[in-house]
C-alpha positions in Angstrom: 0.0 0.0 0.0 3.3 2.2 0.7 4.6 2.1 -2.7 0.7 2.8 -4.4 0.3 5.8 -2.1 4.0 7.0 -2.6 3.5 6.2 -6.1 0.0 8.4 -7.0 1.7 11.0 -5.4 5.0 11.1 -7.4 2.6 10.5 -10.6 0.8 13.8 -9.7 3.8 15.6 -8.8 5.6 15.0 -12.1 2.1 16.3 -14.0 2.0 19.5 -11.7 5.8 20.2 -12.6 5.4 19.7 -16.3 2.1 21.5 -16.4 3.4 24.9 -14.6 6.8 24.3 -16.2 4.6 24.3 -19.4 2.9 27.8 -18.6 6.4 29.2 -17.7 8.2 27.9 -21.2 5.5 29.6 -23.0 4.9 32.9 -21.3 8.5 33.5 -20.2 11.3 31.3 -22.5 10.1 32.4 -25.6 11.1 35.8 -25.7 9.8 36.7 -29.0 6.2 34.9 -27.6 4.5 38.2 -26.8 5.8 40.2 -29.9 4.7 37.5 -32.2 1.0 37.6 -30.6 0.9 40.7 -30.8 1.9 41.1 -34.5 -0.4 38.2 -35.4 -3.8 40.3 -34.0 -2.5 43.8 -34.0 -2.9 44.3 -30.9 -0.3 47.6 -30.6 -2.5 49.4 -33.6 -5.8 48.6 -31.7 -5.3 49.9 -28.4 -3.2 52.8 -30.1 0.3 52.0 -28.3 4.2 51.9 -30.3 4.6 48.2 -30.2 8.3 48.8 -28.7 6.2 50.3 -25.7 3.8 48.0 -25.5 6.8 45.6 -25.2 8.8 47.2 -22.5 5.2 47.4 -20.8 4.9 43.5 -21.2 8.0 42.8 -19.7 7.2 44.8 -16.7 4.2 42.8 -16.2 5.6 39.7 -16.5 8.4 40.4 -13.9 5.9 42.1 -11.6 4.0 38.4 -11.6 7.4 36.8 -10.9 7.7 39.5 -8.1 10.5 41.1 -9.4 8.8 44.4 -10.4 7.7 46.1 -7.1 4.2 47.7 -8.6 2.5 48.1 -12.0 3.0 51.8 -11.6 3.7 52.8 -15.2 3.1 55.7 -17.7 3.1 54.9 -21.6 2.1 57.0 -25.2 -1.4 55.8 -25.6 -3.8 56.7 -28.0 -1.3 59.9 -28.5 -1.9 60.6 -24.9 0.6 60.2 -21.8 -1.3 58.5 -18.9 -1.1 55.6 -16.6 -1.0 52.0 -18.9 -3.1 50.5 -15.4 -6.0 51.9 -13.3 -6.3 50.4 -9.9 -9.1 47.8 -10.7 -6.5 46.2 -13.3 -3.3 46.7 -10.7 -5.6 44.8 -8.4 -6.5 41.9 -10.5 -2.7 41.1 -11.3 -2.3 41.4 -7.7 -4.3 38.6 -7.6 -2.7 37.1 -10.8 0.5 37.2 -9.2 -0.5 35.5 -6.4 -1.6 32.4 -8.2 1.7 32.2 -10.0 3.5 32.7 -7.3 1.2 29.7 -5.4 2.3 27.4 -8.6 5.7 28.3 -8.3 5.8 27.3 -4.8 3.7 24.1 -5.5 6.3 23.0 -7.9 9.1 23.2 -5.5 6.7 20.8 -3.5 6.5 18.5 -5.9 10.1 18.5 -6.6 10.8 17.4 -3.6 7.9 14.6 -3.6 9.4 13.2 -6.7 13.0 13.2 -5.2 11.5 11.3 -1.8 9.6 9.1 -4.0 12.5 8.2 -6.4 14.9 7.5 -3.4 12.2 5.2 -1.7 11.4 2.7 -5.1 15.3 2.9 -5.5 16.4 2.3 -2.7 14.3 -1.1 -2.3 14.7 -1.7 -5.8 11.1 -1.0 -6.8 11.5 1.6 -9.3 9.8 -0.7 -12.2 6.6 -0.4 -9.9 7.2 3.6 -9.8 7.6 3.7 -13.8 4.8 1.9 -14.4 2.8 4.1 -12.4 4.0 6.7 -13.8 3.1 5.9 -17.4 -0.4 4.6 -16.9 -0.9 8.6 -15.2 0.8 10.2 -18.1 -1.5 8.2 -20.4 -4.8 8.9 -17.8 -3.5 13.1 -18.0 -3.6 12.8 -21.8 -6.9 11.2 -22.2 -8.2 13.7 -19.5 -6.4 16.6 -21.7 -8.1 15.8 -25.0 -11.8 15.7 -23.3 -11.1 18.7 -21.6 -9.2 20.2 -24.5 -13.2 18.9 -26.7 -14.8 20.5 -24.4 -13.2 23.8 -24.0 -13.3 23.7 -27.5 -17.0 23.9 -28.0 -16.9 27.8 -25.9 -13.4 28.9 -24.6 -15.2 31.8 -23.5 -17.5 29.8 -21.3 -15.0 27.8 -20.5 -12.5 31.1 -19.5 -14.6 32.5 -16.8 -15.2 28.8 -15.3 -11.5 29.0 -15.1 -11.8 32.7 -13.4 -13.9 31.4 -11.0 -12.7 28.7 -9.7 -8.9 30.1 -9.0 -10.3 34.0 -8.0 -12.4 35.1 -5.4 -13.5 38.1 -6.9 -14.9 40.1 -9.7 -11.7 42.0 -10.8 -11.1 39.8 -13.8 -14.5 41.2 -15.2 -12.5 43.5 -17.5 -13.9 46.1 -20.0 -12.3 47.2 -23.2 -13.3 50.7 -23.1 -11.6 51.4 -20.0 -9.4 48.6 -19.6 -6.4 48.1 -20.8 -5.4 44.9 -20.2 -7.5 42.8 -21.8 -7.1 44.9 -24.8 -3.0 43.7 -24.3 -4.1 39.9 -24.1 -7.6 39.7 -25.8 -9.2 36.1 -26.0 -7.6 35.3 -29.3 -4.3 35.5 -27.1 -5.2 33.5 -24.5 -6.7 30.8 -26.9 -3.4 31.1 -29.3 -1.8 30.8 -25.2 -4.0 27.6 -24.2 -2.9 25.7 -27.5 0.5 26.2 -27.2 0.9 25.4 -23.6 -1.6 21.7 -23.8 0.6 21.0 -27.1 4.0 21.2 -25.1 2.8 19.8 -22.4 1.2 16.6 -24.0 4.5 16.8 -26.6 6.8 16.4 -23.0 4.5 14.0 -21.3 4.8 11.7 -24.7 8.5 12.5 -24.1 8.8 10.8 -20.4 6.4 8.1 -21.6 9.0 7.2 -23.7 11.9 7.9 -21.3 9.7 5.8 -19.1 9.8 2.6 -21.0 13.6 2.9 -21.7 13.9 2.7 -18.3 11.8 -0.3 -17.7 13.4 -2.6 -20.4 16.7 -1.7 -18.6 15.4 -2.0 -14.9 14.3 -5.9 -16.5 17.7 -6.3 -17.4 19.5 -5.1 -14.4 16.9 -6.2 -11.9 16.9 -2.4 -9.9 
């Protein structure tokens, strides 16, 4: 019963540190990401910003969520006019937006941690075919679960993006309107669909990846008995 328990919980470890991994490789590795999106929708000629500034604005955003921008204080040529890029009902919400990434940072460290525990456990008592096995048939479960969810969404991401909203926010701040807001001007839902494609595809591409790595491992852990 040990080696299910310890063996669940590595399983869903693994999925939480590809899946936020995933999120981070898309929104902060690619550097040309944002500049790309924002070419492909015109995003800098709608909402009347250089697209240089509009950069330089990303960037501050995106540190500010890693907490390494103190505030989203910020001033920027918009619509020919100098003003603040944020009002305080957007600086709020990222408030909140930063907390949640911050909480997934911090739950990958976890799971980290339970992998390494896990690992040393099946190794050390020369179980680790058990743990690989497990670890497949989740990998397989995840995917299956990903292309439903990935049908259903599908059908109305719009539906589908305030169920996320309300499930991981307390509030009403993400209720954003373009007329007065900003921000969801700068990531519009074509951007966040373009965003949820890319992320499931890597993430499914690097789960196919372990499967593999996986059953390497196996046919060698047959042969040397560990």
């Amino acid at each position: 019963m040990l080696y299910k328990i310890s063996a669940f919980f590595c399983t869903v470890a693994i999925i939480l540190v590809f899946l936020i991994t995933s999120i981070e490789e898309v929104l902060y590795w690619d550097k040309d990401y944002f500049q790309k999106e924002y070419e492909k929708h015109h995003i800098a000629a709608s909402i009347g910003m250089d697209t240089e500034d509009l950069l330089i604005v990303t960037e501050k955003m995106m540190e500010y969520l890693k907490d390494k921008q103190e505030n989203l204080n910020m001033k920027a040529m918009i619509q020919g006019e100098v003003r603040e890029v944020f009002n305080e009902k957007e600086k709020a919400h990222m408030e909140d937006v930063k907390a949640l990434f911050l909480s997934a940072i911090r739950i990958r460290r976890v799971s980290i941690g339970v992998i390494m525990v896990c690992c040393a456990l099946f190794l050390k008592n020369k179980k680790m075919d058990k743990l690989l096995r497990w670890i497949r048939v989740g990998i397989l479960l995840t995917i299956g679960g990903g292309i439903v969810l990935a049908g259903v969404i599908s059908i109305n991401f719009f539906q589908a993006f305030q169920v996320f909203h309300k499930i991981f926010f307390r509030n009403q701040l993400w209720i954003l309107d373009p007329k007065t807001d900003i921000l969801i001007n700068i990531v519009p839902q074509p951007f966040f669909v373009d965003t949820a494609i890319r992320i499931g595809g890597l993430f499914v591409l690097e789960l196919v990846g372990l499967w593999y790595i996986c059953t390497y491992l196996l046919r060698r852990t047959k042969k040397t008995g560990v």
